[in-house]
C-alpha positions in Angstrom: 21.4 -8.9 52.0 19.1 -9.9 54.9 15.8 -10.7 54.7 14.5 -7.6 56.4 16.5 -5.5 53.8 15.1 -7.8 50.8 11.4 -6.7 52.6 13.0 -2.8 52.8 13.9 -3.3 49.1 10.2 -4.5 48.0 8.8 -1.4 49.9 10.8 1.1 48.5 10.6 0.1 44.7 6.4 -0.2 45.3 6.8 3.7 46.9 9.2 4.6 44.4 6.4 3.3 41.3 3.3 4.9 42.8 5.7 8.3 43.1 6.3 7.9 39.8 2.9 7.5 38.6 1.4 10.2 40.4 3.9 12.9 39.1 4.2 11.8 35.9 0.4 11.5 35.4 -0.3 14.8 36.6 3.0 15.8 34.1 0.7 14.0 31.2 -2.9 15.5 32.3 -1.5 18.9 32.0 -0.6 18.3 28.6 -4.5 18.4 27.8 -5.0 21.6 30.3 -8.0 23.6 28.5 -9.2 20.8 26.1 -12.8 19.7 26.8 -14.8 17.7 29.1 -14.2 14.6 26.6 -11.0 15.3 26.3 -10.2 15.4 30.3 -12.2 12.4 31.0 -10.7 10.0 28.5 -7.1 11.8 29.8 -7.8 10.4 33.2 -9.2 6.9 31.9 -5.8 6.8 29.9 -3.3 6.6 32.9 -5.2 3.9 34.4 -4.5 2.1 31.0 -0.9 3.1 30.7 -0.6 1.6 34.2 -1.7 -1.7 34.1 0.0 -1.8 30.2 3.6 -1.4 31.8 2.5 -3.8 34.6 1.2 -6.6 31.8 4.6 -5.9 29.6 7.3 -5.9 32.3 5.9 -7.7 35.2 3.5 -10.0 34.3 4.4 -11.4 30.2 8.0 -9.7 30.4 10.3 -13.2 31.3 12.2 -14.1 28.5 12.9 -17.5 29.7 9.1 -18.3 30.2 7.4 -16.2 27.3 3.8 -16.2 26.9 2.2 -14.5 23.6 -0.4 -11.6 25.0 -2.3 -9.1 23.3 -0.9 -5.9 24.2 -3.8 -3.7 23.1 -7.9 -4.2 23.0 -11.0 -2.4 24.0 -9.8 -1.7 27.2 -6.1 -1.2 27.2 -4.5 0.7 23.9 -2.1 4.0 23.1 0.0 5.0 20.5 -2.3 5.4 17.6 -2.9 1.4 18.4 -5.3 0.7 15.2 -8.7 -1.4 16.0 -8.1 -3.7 12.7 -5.4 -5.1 13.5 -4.1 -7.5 16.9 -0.6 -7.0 17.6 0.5 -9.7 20.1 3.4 -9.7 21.9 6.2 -11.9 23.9 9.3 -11.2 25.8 12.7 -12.4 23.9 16.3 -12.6 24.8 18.6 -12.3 21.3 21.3 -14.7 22.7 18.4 -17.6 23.2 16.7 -20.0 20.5 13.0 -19.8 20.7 10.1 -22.2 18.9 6.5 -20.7 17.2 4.2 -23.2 16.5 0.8 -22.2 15.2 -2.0 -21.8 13.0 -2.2 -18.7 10.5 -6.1 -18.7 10.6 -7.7 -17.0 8.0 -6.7 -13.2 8.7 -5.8 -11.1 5.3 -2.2 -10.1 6.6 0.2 -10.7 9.1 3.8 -10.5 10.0 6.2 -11.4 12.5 9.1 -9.5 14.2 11.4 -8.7 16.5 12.4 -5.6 18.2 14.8 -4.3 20.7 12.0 -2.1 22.5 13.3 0.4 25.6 10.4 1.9 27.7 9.8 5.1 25.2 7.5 3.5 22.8 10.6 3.4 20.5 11.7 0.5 18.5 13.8 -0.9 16.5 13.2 -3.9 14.2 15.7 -6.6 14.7 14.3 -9.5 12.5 11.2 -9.4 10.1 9.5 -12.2 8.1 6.2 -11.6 6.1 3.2 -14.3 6.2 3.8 -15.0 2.2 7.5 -16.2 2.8 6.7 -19.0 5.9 5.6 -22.3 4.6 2.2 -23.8 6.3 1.1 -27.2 5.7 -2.4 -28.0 3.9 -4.3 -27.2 7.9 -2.4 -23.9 7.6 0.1 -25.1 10.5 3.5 -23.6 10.7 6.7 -23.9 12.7 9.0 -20.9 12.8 12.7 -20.8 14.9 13.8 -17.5 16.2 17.3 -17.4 16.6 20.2 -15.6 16.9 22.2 -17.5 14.7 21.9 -18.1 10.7 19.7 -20.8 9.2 21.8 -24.1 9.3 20.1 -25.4 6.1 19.2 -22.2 4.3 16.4 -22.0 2.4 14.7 -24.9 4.0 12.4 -24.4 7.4 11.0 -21.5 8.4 13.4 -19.1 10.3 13.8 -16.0 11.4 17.3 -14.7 12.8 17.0 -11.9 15.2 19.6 -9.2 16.3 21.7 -9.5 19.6 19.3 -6.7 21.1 16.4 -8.0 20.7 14.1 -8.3 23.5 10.4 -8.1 22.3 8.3 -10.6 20.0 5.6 -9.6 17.9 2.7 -10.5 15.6 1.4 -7.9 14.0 -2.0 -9.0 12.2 -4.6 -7.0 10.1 -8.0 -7.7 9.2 -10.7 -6.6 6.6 -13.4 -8.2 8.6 -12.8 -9.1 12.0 -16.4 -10.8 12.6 -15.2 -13.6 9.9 -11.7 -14.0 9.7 -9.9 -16.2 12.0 -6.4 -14.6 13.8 -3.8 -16.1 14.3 -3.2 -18.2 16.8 0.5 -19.3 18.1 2.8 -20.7 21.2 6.3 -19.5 22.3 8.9 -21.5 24.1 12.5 -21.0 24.3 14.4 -24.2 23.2 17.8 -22.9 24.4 18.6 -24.7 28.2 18.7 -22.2 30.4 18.2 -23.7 34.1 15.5 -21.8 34.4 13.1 -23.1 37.8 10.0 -20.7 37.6 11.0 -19.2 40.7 10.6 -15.2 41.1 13.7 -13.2 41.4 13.4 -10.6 43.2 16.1 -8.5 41.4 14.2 -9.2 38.7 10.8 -8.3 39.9 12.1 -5.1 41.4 13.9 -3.9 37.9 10.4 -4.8 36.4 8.7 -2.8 38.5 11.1 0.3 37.9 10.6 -0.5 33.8 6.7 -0.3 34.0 7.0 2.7 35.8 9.2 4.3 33.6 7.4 2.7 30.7 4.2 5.0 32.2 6.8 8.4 32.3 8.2 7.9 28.7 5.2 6.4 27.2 3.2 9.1 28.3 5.9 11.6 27.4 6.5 10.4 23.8 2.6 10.2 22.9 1.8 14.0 24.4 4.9 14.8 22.1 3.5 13.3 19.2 -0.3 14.5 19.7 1.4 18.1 20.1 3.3 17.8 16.8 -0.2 16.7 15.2 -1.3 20.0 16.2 0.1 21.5 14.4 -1.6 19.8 11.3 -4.8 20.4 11.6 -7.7 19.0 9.5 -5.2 18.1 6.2 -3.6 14.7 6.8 -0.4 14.8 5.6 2.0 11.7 4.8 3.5 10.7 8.5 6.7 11.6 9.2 8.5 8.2 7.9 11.9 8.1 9.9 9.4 8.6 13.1 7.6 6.2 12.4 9.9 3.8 11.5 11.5 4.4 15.2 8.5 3.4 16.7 8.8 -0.2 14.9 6.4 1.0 12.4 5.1 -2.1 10.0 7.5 -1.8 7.0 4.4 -2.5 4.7 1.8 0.2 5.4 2.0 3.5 4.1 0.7 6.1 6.7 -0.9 9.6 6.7 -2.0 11.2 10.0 -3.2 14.4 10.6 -5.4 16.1 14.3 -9.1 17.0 13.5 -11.3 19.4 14.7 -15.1 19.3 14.3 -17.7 21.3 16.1 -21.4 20.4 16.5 -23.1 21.1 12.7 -20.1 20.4 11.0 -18.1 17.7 9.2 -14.6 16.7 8.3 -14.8 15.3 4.4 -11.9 12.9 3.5 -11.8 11.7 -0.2 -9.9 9.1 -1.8 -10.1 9.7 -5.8 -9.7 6.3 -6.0 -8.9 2.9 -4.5 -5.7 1.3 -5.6 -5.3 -2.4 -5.5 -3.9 -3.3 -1.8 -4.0 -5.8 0.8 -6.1 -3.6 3.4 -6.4 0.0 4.0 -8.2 1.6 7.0 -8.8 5.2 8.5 -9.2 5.1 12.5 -10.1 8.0 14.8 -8.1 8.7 17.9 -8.5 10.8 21.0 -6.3 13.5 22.1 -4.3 11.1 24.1 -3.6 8.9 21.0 -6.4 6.0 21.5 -8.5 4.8 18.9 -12.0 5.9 20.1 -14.3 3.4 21.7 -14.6 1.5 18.3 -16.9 -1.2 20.5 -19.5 1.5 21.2 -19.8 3.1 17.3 -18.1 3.4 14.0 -14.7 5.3 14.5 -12.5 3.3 11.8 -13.4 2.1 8.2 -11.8 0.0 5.9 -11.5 -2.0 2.7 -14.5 -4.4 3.6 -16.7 -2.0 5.8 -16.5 1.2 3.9 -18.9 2.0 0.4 -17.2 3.2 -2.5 -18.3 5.8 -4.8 -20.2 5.1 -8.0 -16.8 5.8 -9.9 -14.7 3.8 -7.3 -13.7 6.8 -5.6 -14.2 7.0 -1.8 -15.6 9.6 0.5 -16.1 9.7 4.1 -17.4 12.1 6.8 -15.7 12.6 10.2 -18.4 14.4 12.7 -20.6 14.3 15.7 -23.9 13.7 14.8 -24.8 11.2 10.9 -24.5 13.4 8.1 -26.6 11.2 6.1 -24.2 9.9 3.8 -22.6 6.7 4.3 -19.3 6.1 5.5 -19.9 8.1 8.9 -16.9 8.2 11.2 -18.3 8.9 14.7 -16.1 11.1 16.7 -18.2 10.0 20.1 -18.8 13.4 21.3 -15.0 14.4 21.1 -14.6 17.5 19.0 -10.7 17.3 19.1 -8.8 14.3 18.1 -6.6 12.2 15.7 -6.8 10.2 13.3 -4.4 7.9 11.0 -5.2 6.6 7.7 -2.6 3.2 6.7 -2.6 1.7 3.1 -1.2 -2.2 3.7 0.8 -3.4 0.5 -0.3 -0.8 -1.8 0.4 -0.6 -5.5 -0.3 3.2 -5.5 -0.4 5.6 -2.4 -2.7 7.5 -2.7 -3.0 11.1 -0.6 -6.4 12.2 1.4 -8.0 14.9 0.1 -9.6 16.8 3.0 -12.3 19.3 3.6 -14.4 20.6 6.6 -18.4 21.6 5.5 -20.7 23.2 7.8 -24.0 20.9 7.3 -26.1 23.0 7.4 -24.7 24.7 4.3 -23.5 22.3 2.0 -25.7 20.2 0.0 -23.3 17.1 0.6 -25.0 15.4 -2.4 -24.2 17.9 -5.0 -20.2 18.0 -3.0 -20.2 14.2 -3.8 -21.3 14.2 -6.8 -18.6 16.7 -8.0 -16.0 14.9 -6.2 -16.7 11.6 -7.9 
């Protein structure tokens, strides 16, 4: 191939991904057609982050021989029910190559690391798991883990985690109680297997990746608008999440999940009671936009967990999903959005416990009377 085809080439995949995102981000806004002003404006917002996420995953953090460990969703950049206590980073992987994390596990409550083989649908499948409590860390909370696709040479001894054939994604998935004092964890990848590698671009390469974070937009997009429509049809009651779904989407083996849509108007509030607490490693309830993003959990309170929330005087738990404060504690802003989502997780629970939920108009209810009868 010439040079002048090579520049053809480049020209036609960049045409080819801005086709793609314009009709499959009109395909995704229509999803939302009729839902409020709220609604519409995060929908719009929510390509632009679906963009540059398939551009950071496949283009720019998505070589396998030259991985670099990324946080795939913050303040700015998050979909798929993404959940606001926890950092999930992220690496590209190749499941016939050896590859070396080195790190510290900080201070956070929980983490885990994984791999996947991960397509461009939000769909995963785990491909190798280890928990935080079975990797040894010297005194300085140092560790060195191997990822590799063959069994431990000396097993029982090192830390090691053998991954699948498939797998093409790196992750570590880390949950907090209270982010403003506990240190994450922080960690280097490097593949040890000799590959030849230069550093040099290639443009086959570049041009596929361009083609997966476009499509990664389409199916992305497609996947979540499926999901938020089968939430729909749940209104206001939180039921236990569909397990085998989740667990297609790579879901942490550990947590224990119950989603459900919501729907508060002005004047009222969405009451969600835990009789009680059981003993657990975290546990956290997180509201979510239409589009599946938590809500802008840097402007107000839109998730609460083990640390932040204020239990009951009989250890039971309530907490008040709505517009405006309530005037009970453990207010869950919904930011002006009267539609949404929301996910509640339990992390290493004893017991799973199920939601109880209720909507109260406030200016009817005497909420201290309800809580008093519920505790």
């Amino acid at each position: 191939m010439s040079n002048q085809e090579k520049t053809d080439l480049t020209i036609d995949q960049w045409q080819a991904f801005c086709d793609e995102l314009k009709n499959s981000g009109r395909e995704i806004l229509e999803a939302g057609r009729g839902m409020d002003p709220v609604t519409q404006a995060d929908g719009l917002r929510y390509l632009g982050r679906l963009a540059r996420g398939g551009i950071e995953k496949f283009v720019e953090y998505g070589d396998p021989l030259d991985p670099v460990i990324y946080k795939i969703y913050h303040e700015k950049i998050k979909w798929g029910f993404d959940n606001p206590d926890s950092i999930y980073n992220m690496g590209a992987v190749r499941g016939d190559l050896e590859y070396e994390l080195r790190g510290n596990r900080g201070t956070v409550s929980y983490f885990n690391v994984s791999t996947m083989q991960m397509g461009t649908e939000a769909k995963a499948a785990i491909t190798g798991f280890i928990n935080d409590t079975d990797i040894t860390f010297d005194s300085d909370g140092n560790f060195t883990l191997t990822l590799s696709p063959r069994d431990n040479p000396t097993p029982g001894e090192g830390n090691w985690l053998k991954m699948g054939p498939d797998s093409n994604v790196f992750m570590i998935r880390q949950t907090f109680n209270d982010r403003s004092r506990e240190r994450e964890v922080e960690a280097t990848l490097r593949c040890i297997s000799p590959t030849g590698h230069s550093g040099a671009l290639d443009l086959d390469k570049v041009v596929g990746d361009f083609a997966r974070a476009g499509s990664f937009f389409t199916n992305n997009g497609r996947t979540f608008v499926d999901l938020t429509k089968r939430l729909m049809q749940h209104i206001n009651t939180m039921p236990p999440a569909d397990a085998a779904y989740m667990a297609s989407m790579g879901a942490d083996p550990n947590y224990a999940y119950f989603w459900s849509a919501f729907h508060v108007e002005p004047g009222q509030a969405l009451l969600i009671h835990l009789p009680k607490i059981p003993v657990c490693e975290a546990w956290s309830l997180c509201l979510h936009n239409y589009w599946l993003e938590s809500l802008d959990y840097h402007k107000a309170t839109v998730i609460l967990n083990k640390h932040t929330a204020k239990l009951n005087p009989d250890g039971s738990l309530t907490m008040a999903v709505a517009m405006e404060d309530p005037g009970i504690d453990n207010w869950l802003n919904s930011c002006g959005h009267p539609w949404g989502n929301m996910m509640f997780r339990w992390t290493r629970a004893e017991e799973v416990v199920a939601p109880q939920v209720e909507l109260v108009d406030l200016n009817e209810v005497d909420l201290a009377a309800k809580l008093k009868r519920w505790s």
